[in-house]
C-alpha positions in Angstrom: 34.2 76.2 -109.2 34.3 79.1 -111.0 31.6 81.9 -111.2 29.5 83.7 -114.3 27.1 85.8 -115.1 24.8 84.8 -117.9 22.8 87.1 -120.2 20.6 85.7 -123.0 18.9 88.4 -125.0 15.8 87.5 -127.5 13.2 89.6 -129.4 9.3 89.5 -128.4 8.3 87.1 -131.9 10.7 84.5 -130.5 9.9 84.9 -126.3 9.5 81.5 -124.9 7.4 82.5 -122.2 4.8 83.2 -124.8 4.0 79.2 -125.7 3.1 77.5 -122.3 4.7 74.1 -123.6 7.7 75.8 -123.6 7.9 78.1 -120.8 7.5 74.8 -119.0 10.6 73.3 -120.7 12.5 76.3 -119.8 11.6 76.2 -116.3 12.5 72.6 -116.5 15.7 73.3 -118.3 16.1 76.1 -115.8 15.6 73.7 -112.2 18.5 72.7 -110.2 18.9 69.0 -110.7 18.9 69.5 -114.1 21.3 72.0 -114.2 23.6 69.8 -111.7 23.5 67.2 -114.7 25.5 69.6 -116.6 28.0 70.6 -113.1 26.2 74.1 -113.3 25.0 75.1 -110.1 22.5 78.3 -110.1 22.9 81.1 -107.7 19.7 83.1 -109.0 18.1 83.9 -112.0 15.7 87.0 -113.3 14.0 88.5 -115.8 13.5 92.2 -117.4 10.0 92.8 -117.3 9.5 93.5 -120.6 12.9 93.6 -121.7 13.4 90.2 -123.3 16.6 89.6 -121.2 17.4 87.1 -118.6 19.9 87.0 -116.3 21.3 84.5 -114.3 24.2 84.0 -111.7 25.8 80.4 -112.2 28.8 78.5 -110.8 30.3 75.8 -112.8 33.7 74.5 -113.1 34.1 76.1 -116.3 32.8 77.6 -119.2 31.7 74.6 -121.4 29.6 73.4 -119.0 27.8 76.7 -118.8 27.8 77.1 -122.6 26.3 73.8 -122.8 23.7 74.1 -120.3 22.5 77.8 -122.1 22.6 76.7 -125.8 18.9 76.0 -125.8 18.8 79.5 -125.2 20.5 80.4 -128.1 17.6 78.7 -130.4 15.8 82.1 -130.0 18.5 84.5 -129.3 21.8 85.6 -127.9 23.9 84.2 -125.1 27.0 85.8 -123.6 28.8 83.8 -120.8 30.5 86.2 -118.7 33.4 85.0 -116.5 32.8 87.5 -112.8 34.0 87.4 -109.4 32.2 88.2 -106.2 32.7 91.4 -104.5 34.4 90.1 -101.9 37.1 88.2 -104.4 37.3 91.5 -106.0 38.0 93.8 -103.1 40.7 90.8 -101.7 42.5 91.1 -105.2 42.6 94.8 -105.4 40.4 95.6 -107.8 38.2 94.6 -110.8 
């Protein structure tokens, strides 16, 4: 399994969270059985208070499957699908 950070990015006219039929969806979207449907497994997940950005921590055993599970996110705004390591992996290797 391989690890990513996850950053979608969308203005206030567009939040999600604003319509409660689909801040539900999202938190649907968002649970962990239905992310295991896609093979994405969520380590954590927040939001900027009042920054319009969420960020999430995923493993998945590749990036497809995480572009796949995000692209309803992409309906109202940006997603970038980062490829990271944990610390530890990073010290092991030597560096960043």
């Amino acid at each position: 399994m391989a690890l990513f950070v996850v950053q979608h990015e969308h203005n206030e006219e567009t939040c999600p969270a604003q319509d409660p039929q689909m801040g539900q969806m999202l938190l649907q979207h968002l649970s962990p059985e239905n992310a295991a449907t896609f093979g994405v497994k969520i380590h954590g997940d927040a939001v900027v208070d009042g920054g319009h950005a969420l960020y999430a921590i995923v493993e998945a055993g590749g990036q497809p499957q995480v572009d796949a599970f995000f692209a309803p996110f992409a309906q109202a705004g940006k997603v970038n699908v980062m490829p990271a390591s944990s610390c530890e992996v990073v010290v092991e290797r030597g560096g960043c």
